[in-house]
C-alpha positions as CSV (number, residue, x, y, z in Angstrom):
1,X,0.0,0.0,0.0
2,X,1.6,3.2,-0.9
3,X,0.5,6.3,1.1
4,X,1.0,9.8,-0.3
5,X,2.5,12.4,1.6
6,X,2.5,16.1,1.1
7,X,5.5,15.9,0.1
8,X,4.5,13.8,-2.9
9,X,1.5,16.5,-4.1
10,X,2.4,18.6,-6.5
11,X,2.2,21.8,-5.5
12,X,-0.9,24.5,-6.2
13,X,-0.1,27.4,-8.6
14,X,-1.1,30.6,-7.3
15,X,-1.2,32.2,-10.4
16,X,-4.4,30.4,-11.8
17,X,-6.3,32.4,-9.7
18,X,-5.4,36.6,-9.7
19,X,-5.0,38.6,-6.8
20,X,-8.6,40.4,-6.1
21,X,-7.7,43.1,-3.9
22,X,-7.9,45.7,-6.5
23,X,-10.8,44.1,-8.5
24,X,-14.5,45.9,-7.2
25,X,-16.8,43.0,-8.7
26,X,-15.1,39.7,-8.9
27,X,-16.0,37.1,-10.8
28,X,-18.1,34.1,-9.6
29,X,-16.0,31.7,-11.5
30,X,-12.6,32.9,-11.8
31,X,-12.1,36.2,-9.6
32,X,-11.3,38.5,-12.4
33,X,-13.0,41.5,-12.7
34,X,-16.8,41.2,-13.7
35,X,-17.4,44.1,-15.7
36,X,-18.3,47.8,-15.7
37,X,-20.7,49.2,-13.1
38,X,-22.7,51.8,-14.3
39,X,-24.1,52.3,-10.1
40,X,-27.6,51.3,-11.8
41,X,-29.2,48.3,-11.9
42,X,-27.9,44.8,-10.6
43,X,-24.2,44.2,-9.5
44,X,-22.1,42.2,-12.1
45,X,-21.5,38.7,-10.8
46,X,-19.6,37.1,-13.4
47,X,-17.2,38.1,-15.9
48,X,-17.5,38.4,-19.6
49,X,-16.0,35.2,-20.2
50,X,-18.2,33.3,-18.0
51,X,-21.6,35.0,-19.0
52,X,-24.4,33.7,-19.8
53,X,-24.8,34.2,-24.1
54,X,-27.7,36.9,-25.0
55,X,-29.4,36.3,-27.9
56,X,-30.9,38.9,-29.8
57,X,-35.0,38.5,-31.6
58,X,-34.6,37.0,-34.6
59,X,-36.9,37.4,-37.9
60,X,-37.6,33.8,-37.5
61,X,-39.5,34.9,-33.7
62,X,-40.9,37.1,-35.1
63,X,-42.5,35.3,-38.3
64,X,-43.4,32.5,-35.4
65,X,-45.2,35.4,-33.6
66,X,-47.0,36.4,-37.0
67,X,-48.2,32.9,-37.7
68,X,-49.6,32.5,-34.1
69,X,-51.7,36.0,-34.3
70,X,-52.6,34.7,-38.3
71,X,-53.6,31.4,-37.0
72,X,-55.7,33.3,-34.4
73,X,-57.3,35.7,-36.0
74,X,-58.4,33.4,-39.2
75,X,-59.9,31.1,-35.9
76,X,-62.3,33.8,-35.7
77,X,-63.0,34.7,-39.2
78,X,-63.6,31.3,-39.3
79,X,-66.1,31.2,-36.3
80,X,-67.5,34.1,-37.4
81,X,-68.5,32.7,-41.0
82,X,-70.3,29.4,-38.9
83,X,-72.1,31.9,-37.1
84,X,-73.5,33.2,-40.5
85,X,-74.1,29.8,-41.4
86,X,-76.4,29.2,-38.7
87,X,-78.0,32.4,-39.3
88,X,-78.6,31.8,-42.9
89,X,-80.0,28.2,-41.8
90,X,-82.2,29.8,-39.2
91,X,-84.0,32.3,-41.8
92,X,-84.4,29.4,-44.2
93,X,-82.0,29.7,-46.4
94,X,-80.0,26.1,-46.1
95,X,-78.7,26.4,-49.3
96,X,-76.8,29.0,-48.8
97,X,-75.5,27.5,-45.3
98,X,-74.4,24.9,-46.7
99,X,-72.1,26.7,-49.2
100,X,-70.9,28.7,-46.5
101,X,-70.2,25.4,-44.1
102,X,-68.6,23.8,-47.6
103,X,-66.3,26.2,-48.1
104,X,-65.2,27.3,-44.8
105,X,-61.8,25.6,-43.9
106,X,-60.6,26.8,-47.8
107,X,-61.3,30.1,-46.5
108,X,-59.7,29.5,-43.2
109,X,-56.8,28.8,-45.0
110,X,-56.5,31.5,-47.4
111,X,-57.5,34.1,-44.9
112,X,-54.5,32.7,-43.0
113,X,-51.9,32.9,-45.4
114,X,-53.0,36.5,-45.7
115,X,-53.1,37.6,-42.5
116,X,-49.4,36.7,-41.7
117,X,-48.4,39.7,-43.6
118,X,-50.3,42.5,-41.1
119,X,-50.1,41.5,-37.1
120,X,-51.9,44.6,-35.9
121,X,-54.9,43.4,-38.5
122,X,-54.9,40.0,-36.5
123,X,-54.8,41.7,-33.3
124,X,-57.9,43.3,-34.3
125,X,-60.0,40.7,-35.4
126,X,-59.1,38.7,-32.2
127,X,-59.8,41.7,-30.3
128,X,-63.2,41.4,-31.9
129,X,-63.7,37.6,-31.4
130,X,-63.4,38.2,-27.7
131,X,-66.2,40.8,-27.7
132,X,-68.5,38.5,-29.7
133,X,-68.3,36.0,-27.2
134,X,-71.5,36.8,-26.0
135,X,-72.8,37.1,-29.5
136,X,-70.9,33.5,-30.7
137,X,-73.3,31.8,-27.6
138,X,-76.5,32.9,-28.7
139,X,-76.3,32.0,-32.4
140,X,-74.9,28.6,-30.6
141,X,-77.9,28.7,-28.9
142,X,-80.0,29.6,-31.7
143,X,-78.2,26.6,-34.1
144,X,-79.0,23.9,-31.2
145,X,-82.7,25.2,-31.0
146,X,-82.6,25.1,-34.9
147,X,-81.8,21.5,-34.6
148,X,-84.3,20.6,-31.7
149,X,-87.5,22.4,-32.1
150,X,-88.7,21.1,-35.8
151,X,-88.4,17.3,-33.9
152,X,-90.2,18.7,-31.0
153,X,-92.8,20.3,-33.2
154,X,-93.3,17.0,-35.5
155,X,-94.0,15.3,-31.8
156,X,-96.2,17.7,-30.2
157,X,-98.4,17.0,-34.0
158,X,-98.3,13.0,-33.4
159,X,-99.4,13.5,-29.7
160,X,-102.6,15.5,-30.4
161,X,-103.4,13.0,-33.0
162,X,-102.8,10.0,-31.1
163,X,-105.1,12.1,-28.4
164,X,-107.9,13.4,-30.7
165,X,-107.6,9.6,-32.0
166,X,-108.3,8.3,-28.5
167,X,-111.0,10.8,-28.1
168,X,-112.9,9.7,-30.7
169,X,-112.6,6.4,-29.7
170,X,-113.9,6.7,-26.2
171,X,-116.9,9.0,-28.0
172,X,-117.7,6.3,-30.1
173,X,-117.6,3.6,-27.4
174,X,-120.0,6.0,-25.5
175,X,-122.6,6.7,-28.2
């Protein structure tokens, strides 16, 4: 077994780390001086070297942005075109729902593709969206009664008949 004195070590350069009596903001990391102090905002902590890399907005963050508000704002154009859908089926006109419903997601799209172009437009039309909420529940509303009261209508008609049926019945019994 071979037992190491300190003797053996080698021995620890001083150099590898500098004096820091004249440095005002050492270094975290390596004791060298951490940079200019302006007096304003946070103390330097670490020196250039040993900084964290900034990175600077890019187009690409920017075109991301874009698409995101596009994307949004063709959501509601989209929304917005079902809720004429529903109010052109309400009023009658199915036909013309229909086209609207058929046609919708091409729209979507296109309306997307030009919309990346012009953020403050798509900030707009979500802006809008939002304040339709209350607008985009009542034509839901309207669309789910659209659906419900012709089958409630047809029933109420085969109830009567099935009572005026029985009612004649239980005259003719009687007579």
């Amino acid at each position: 077994m071979t037992t190491m004195t300190f003797e053996d070590a080698a021995p620890i350069e001083m150099d590898s780390i500098p004096p820091v009596d004249d440095v005002e903001f050492p270094c975290e990391v390596c004791g060298r001086e951490a940079g200019p102090y302006s007096g304003r905002g946070p103390k330097p902590k670490k020196c250039a070297d040993h900084k964290r890399p900034t990175t600077t907005r890019s187009n690409a963050t920017r075109r991301t942005t874009n698409d995101a508000l596009a994307a949004q704002a063709a959501t509601v154009l989209e929304q917005l075109n079902q809720m004429i859908a529903v109010g052109a089926m309400v009023v009658g006109l199915n036909g013309t729902a229909s086209a609207i419903a058929r046609n919708n997601d091409a729209f979507k799209e296109n309306a997307f593709e030009a919309l990346k172009t012009d953020p403050e437009l798509c900030k707009f039309i979500c802006k809008g969206g939002v304040k339709s909420g209350k607008l985009a529940l009542g034509i839901a509303y309207a669309s789910f009664g659209s659906q419900i009261v012709p089958v409630a209508i047809e029933e109420i008609k085969v109830k009567r008949e099935e009572r005026r049926v029985r009612m004649e019945a239980m005259e003719s019994e009687n007579a």
